[in-house]
N, C-alpha and C positions, 0 to 999 in steps of 0.2 A: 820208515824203512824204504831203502828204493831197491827194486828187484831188476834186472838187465837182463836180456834176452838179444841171444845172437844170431838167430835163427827164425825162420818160419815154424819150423819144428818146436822150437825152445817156448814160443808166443803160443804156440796152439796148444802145447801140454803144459804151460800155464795157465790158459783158460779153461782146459778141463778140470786141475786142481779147484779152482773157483768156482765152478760149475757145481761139484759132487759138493763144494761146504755153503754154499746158498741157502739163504732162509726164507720166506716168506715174504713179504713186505721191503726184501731189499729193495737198493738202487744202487747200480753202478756206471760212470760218467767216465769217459772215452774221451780222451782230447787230444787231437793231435793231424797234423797236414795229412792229405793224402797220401794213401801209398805206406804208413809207416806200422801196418799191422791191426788194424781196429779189428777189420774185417774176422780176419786170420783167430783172433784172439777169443771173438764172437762166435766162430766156430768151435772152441776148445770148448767155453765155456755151454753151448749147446749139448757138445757133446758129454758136457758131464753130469747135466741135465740128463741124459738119455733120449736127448731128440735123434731121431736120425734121418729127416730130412733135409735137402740141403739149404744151408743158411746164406742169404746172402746179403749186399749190402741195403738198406731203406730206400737208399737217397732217392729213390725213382717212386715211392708208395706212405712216405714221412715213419712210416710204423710196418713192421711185419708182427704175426701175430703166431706160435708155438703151441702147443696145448698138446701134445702126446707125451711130454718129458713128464720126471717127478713131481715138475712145478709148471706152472705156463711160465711162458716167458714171451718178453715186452719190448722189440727190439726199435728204438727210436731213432732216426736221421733231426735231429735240430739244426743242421748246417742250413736250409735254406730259408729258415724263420727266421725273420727279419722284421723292423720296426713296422709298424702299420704306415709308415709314412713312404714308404717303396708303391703300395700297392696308389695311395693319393696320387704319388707322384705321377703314375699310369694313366688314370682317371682324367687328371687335371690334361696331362697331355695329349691322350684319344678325346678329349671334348673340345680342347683347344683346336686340333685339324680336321674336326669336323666342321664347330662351326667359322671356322677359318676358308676351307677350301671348297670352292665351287669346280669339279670333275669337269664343268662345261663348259669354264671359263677361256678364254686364250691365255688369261693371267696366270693360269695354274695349270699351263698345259704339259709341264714335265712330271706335275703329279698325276696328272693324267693317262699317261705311256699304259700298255698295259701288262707292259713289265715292271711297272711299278705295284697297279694295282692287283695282281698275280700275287707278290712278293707280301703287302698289302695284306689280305686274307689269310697269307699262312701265318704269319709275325703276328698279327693280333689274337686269329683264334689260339695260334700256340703260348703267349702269354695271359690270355685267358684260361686257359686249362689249366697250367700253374696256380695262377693266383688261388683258382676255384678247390683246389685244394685244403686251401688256407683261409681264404674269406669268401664274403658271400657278397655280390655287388648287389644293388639296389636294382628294382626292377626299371624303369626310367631310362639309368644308363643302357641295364643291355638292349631297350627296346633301341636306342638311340644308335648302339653300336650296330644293331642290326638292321636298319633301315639305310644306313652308311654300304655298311661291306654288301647289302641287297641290290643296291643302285650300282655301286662298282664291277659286283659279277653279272646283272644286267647288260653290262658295256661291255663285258670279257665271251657273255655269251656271242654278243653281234659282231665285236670283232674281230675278225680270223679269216685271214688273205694266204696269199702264197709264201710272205715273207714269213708269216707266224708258222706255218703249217711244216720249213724247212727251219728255224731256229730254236736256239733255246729260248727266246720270249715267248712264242708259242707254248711252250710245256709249264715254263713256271705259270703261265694264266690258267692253263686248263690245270694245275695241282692245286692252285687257289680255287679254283672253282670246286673242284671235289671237295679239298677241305674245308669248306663253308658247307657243304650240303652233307658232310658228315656230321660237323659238328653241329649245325642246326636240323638235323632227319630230316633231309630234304631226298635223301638217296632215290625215289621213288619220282622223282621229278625230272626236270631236263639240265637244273644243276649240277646234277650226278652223268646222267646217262650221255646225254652231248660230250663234256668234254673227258668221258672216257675213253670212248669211239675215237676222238681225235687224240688222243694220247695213245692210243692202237695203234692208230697211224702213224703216228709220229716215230714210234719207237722203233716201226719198220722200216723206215724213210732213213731216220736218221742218223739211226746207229749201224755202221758196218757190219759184216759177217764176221769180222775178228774184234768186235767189242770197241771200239774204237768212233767216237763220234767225227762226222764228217769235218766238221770244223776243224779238226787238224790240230785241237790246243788241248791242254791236259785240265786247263782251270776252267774251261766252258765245259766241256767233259764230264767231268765231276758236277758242276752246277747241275745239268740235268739232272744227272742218276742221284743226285740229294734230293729232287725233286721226287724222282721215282720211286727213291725208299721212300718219302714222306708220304705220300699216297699207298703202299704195300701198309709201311706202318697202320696208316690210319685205318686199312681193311681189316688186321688184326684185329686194331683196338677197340672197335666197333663189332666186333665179332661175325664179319665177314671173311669168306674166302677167300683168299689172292687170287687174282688172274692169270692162269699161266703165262700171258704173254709179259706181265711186270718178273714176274719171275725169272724169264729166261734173259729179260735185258736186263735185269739187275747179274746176273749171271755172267754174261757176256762182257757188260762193262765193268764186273768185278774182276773178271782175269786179265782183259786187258789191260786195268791200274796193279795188278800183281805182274804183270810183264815189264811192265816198265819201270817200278820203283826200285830207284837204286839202294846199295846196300847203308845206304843214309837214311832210306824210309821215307826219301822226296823224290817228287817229279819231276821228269826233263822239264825244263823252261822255255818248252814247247810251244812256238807262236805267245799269243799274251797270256803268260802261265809267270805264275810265280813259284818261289823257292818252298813249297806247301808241304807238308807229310801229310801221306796217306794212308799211313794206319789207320786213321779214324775212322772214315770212311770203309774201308776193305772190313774193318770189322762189322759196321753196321750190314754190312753185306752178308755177312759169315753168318751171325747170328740170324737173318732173317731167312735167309736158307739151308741152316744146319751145314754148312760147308766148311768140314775139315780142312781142306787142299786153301781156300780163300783166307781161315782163321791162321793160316802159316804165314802170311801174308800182313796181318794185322796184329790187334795188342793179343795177348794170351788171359786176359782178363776184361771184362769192359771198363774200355775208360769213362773216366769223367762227363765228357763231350754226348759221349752214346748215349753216356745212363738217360740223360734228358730226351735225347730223341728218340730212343726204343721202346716198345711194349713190353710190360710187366713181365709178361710169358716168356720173348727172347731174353732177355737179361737171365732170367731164371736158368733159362739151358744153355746158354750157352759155355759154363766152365765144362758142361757133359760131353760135349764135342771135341773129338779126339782132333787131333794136330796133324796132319799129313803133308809134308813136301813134296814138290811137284819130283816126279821122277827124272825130268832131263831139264837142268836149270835154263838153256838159253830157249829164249820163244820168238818166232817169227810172225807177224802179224801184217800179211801179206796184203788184204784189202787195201788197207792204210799206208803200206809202206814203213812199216816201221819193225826193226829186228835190234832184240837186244841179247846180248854176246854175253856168258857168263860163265864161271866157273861155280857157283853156289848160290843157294838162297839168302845165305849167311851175311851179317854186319862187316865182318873182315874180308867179304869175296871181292871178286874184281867184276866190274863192268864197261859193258859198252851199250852205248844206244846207239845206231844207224838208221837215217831218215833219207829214204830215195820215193816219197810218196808227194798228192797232192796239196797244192798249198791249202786249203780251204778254202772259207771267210775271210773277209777283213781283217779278222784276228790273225790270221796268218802269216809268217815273214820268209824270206829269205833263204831256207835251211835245206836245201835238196844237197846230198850227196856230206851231209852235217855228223858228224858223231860225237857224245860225252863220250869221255874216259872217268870213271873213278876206281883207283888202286884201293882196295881194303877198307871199303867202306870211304875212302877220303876223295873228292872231288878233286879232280887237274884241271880236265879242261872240259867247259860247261857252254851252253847256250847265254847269251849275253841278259834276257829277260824280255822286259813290254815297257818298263819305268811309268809312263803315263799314258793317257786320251786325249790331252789337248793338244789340239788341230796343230799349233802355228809350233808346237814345242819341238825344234828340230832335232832332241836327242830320239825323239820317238820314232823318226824316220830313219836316225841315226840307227839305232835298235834291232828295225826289222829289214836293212840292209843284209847285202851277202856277208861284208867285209865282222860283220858282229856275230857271225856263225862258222865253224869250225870246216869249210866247205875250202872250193876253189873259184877262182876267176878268170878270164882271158883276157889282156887286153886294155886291163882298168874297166872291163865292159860287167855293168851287172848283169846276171841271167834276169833275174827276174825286178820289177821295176814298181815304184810306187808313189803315189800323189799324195800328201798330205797324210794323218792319222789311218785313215781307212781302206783310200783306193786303190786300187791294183789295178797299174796301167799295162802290164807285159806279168803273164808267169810260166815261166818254161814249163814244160810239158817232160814228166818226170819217166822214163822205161825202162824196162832188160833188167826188172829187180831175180835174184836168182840167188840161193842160199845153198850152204851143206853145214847142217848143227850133225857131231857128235860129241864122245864124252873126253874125246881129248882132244880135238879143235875145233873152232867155226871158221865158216868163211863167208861174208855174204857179199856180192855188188851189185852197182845199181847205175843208171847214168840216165841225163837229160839232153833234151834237143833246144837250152835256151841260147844256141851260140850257133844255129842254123843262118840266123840274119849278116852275118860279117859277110863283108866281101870276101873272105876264104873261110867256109864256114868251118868249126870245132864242133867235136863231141866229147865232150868229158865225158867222162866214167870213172866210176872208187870200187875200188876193191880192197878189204879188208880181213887181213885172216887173224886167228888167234891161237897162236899155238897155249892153251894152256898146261899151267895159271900163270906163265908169266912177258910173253912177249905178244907183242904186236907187230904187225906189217901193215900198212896203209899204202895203197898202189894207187896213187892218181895218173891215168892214161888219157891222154886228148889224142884222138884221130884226126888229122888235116893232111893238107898237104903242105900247108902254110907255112911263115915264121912268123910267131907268135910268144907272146908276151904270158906265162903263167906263174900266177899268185894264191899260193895257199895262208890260211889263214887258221891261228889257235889260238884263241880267247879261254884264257885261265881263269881259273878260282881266286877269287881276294887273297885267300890265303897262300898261294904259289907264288913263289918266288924264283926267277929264269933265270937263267946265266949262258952266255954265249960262252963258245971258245972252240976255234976251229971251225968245223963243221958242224956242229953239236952245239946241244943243249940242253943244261940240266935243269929240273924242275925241283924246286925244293919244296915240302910241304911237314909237314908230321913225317909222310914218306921222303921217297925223292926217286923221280923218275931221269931215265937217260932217250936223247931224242939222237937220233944221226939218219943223215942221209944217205943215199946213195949214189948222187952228184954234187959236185962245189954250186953252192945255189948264195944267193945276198939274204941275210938272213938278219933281221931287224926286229928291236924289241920297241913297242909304242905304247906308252900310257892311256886307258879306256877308264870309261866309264862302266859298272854294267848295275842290275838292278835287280834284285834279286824278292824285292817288297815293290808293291805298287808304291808311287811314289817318294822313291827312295833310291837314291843314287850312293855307288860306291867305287874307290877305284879301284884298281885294275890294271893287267897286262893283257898286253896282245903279241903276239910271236906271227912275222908275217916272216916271208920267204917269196921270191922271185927268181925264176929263171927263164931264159931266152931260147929259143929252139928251132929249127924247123923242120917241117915233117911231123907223124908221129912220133909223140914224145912220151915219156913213162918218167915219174917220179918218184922214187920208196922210199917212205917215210921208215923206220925201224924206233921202237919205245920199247924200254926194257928198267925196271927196277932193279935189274944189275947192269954192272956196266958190259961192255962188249966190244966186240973186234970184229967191222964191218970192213967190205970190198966187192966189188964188182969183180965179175968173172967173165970168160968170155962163153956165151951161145954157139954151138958147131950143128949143123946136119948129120944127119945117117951118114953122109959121103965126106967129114972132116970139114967141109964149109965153114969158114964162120959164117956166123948169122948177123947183119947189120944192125946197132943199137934199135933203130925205128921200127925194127920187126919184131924183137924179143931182146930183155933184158934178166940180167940175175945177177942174186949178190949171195955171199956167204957170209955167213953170220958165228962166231964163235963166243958161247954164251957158255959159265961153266962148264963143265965138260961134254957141251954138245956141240955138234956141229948142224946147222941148218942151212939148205942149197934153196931158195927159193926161187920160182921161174915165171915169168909172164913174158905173152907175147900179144903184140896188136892187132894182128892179123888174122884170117881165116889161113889153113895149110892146104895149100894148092900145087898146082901144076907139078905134081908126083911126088913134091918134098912135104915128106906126108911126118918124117920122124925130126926130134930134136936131139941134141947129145949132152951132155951132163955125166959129170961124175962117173966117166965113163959107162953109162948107162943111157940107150936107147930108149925113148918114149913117145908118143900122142898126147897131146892136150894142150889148151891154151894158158895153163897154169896149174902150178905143179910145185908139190916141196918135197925136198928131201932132208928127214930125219936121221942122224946118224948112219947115211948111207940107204935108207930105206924112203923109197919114193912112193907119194901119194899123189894120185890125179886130182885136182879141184875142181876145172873147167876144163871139157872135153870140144 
């Protein structure tokens, strides 16, 4: 007989049918991928039993155990029981790099690093704790594994400099080191207490006021704060208190991974970041702090990935934890420099990332004055990635150029400037970040000083507004006095496909965006590379544009997923004046049945010409839109 179920509802009031005709001495055997109801069915079945606590899945405990129903009942995970030759194959290989590797050698000085032997500590004791479920090692080995990882946190205690005490090599040595003195009860020692203390520090030093680790990347970022929960976790599981200070940077860096994940559930590719989803993470977050507002953010059940790295306890509660969306979707994260533009929390909403903040680290590239776009959940136009580490690989350099981030240029001149994989020989110096988020626009700008050096120096500046849900304005202004050469630059998604014509440009994807200017600019489509997996190349468009100027200049970008009917208008004074291009520009915009007056000017309003004119309407400010006739000040 085979029974079908179309529902979760349908799977659960099947399992209670089976539940209430259960005999004694049953067995019943569950087979099937993740995700396809086991759980769900397990529950029916409980409940017809008459348990009424909550049931959930083993995979984290091999057995959970029932005893209040009519019958006990015996709920078994078999998925991770496996040959006895998994657990040899461990053995054979923890004995092979012990007696293999001498920690003092110069021959084995990159196993040495103490980012290595950090990472070292948590990887063995956590596939020991596994196994130890299932087998029992021989006493021999563990003394053998313990006199190994005893020597290595030895080295981890002595060494810790400046570079450790400001990176994440520093955190993952000092999380190896706790968890070796958890899992061997050392907590009472100085294996524990030392590199707490410096992980207090750390966590003050290094992580911003808006959650945001100084390194400027989203995949170092998270590398910590995995570090962070692995040390919170292991306080749980050990039946110790959490610290409140892990606490609140897990906190901090869980909202700032919910600020930035786009409606694809991955991160900007942010300095050396790759194309990562952060569910996983945000949930490990959620669950260890009971955080509805973070669980909105992440899976709505623990995945796979969690069940192994969380405590019994969280997994237990966390379906009990209610779901809360943040009440105003766009967030600005000011420390950092980083504001993301939104219309919902939602798969299908639109976003924006904006970066006018510090380059970092090493990890760092190129990206001041940078933004994604993704329509509906679908990615346009992204950060180009990291691709590799090797030194002499000149796509790497290529990479964390301007020209590989959605920014502008002067001149063919980069702002900011780089030697080989690492070095940062010039990084502009990033100011005037300055935001307005409500529920039916954002605006935010930002501008740097890396174009002070020219013999006529420039100052870019971006300004960004969003009328939503469905248009964008991008204002790139440079102040000079000069003529000069300026180059903007938009690096799409693999899957975007451009099309020139006119002035314009259309982006095709699943969606399809429409781009127009607001002056005749040269406008070129170039084949890229971008990377979106470490060590993985893919290709690509690039959409550059070039215009010639002098004086202050202003450029408006306009993007619309419908199409529209763009023009320049003319600037007048209080007193009918026109106003010259290099002082203040506007365009109108006829998007279904709206009409949009958008206005910016370069200038401070001086010498008594204190108003602008518009639509025949008087105003102040240095940017300004008007909505079907209805004007709003941005920048005063």
């Amino acid at each position: 007989m085979m029974i079908e179920t179309n529902s979760a509802e349908e799977t659960h009031s099947f399992g209670e049918k089976l539940g209430k005709a259960a005999k004694p001495g049953q067995i019943y055997t569950l087979n099937g991928d993740l995700g396809v109801g086991k759980t769900v069915l397990t529950q029916g079945f409980a409940k017809g039993l008459g348990i009424t606590e909550a049931v959930n899945s083993p995979t984290f405990t091999i057995i959970q155990e029932y005893t209040e129903g009519r019958l006990p009942f015996y709920h078994f995970d078999v998925y991770r029981i496996g040959d006895i030759e998994e657990m040899d194959t461990f053995i054979r290989q923890i004995n092979s790099w012990i007696d293999s590797v001498d920690i003092f050698s110069e021959e084995y000085k990159d196993c040495s690093r103490t980012i290595e032997m950090g990472l070292r500590c948590i990887n063995w004791i956590k596939t020991l704790e596994i196994f130890e479920k299932d087998y029992t090692f021989d006493k021999e080995f563990k003394t053998k594994i313990f006199k190994s990882l005893k020597q290595q946190c030895d080295v981890l205690l002595e060494v810790y400099d400046d570079f450790r005490i400001l990176s994440n090599w520093g955190v993952l040595q000092n999380c190896g080191l706790i968890t070796f003195a958890f899992y061997y009860h050392l907590t009472d020692t100085d294996y524990f207490s030392i590199p707490l203390k410096r992980l207090k520090h750390q966590c003050a030093i290094q992580i911003l006021p808006d959650g945001v680790h100084w390194e400027q990347s989203p995949m170092y970022q998270n590398e910590v704060l995995n570090c962070i929960l692995e040390v919170a976790i292991n306080f749980k599981k050990y039946k110790f208190s959490i610290p409140p200070f892990l606490k609140r940077t897990i906190s901090k860096i869980g909202y700032s991974n919910m600020a930035m994940k786009k409606p694809s559930h991955t991160q900007p590719m942010q300095g050396d970041s790759d194309y990562t989803d952060l569910r996983d993470i945000i949930t490990r977050c959620a669950a260890i702090l009971k955080d509805g507002t973070l669980k909105s953010a992440g899976y709505s059940e623990i995945d796979f990935e969690s069940i192994w790295e969380l405590d019994e306890e969280s997994i237990k509660n966390y379906p009990s934890i209610p779901t809360n969306y943040p009440k105003y979707p766009s967030m600005a994260l000011e420390e950092s420099g980083n504001f993301f533009l939104r219309n919902s929390f939602h798969e299908d909403g639109n976003y924006l990332w904006f970066n006018c903040g510090a380059i970092g680290s090493g990890h760092g590239h190129a990206n001041l004055l940078h933004f994604d776009l993704n329509y509906q959940g679908e990615d346009f136009l992204i950060d180009s990635g990291r691709y590799t580490y090797v030194e002499e690989n000149p796509v790497r350099v290529e990479l964390k150029n301007c020209y590989a981030h959605n920014t502008t240029i002067v001149d063919d001149e980069m702002f900011s400037k780089f030697k080989g994989a690492w070095g940062i020989v010039e990084a502009a110096l990033p100011l005037n970040n300055y935001y307005k988020f409500n529920k039916n626009f954002d605006y935010v700008e930002g501008a740097h000083l890396g174009y002070l050096n020219l013999p006529n120096p420039v100052i870019p500046m971006r300004k960004i507004f969003y009328l939503k849900p469905k248009l964008w304005i991008i204002v790139d202004q440079f102040n000079t006095s000069g003529e000069h050469k300026y180059s903007q630059f938009f690096n799409l998604d693999d899957k975007i496909t451009p099309t020139i014509e006119n002035n314009s440009v259309t982006l095709q994807g699943k969606n399809t965006l429409f781009m127009k200017w607001s002056d005749k600019l040269d406008i070129d489509i170039k084949d890229i590379q971008i990377s979106k997996e470490y060590n993985k190349l893919q290709p690509s468009k690039r959409i550059t544009t070039n215009f010639l100027n002098s004086g202050a200049t202003t450029i408006i970008t306009v993007i619309s997923p419908k199409d529209f009917e763009l023009e320049k208008i003319q600037v007048r004074r209080g007193n009918d004046d026109l106003v010259e291009e290099n002082e203040s520009k506007a365009i109108k915009i006829s998007l279904d049945n709206d009409e949009i007056i958008f206005f910016n000017s370069t200038k401070e309003i001086n010498n008594q010409k204190k108003t602008y004119k518009l639509n025949d309407t008087l105003f102040y400010g240095k940017t300004a839109f008007f909505l079907n006739g209805k004007l709003r000040v941005l920048k005063y």
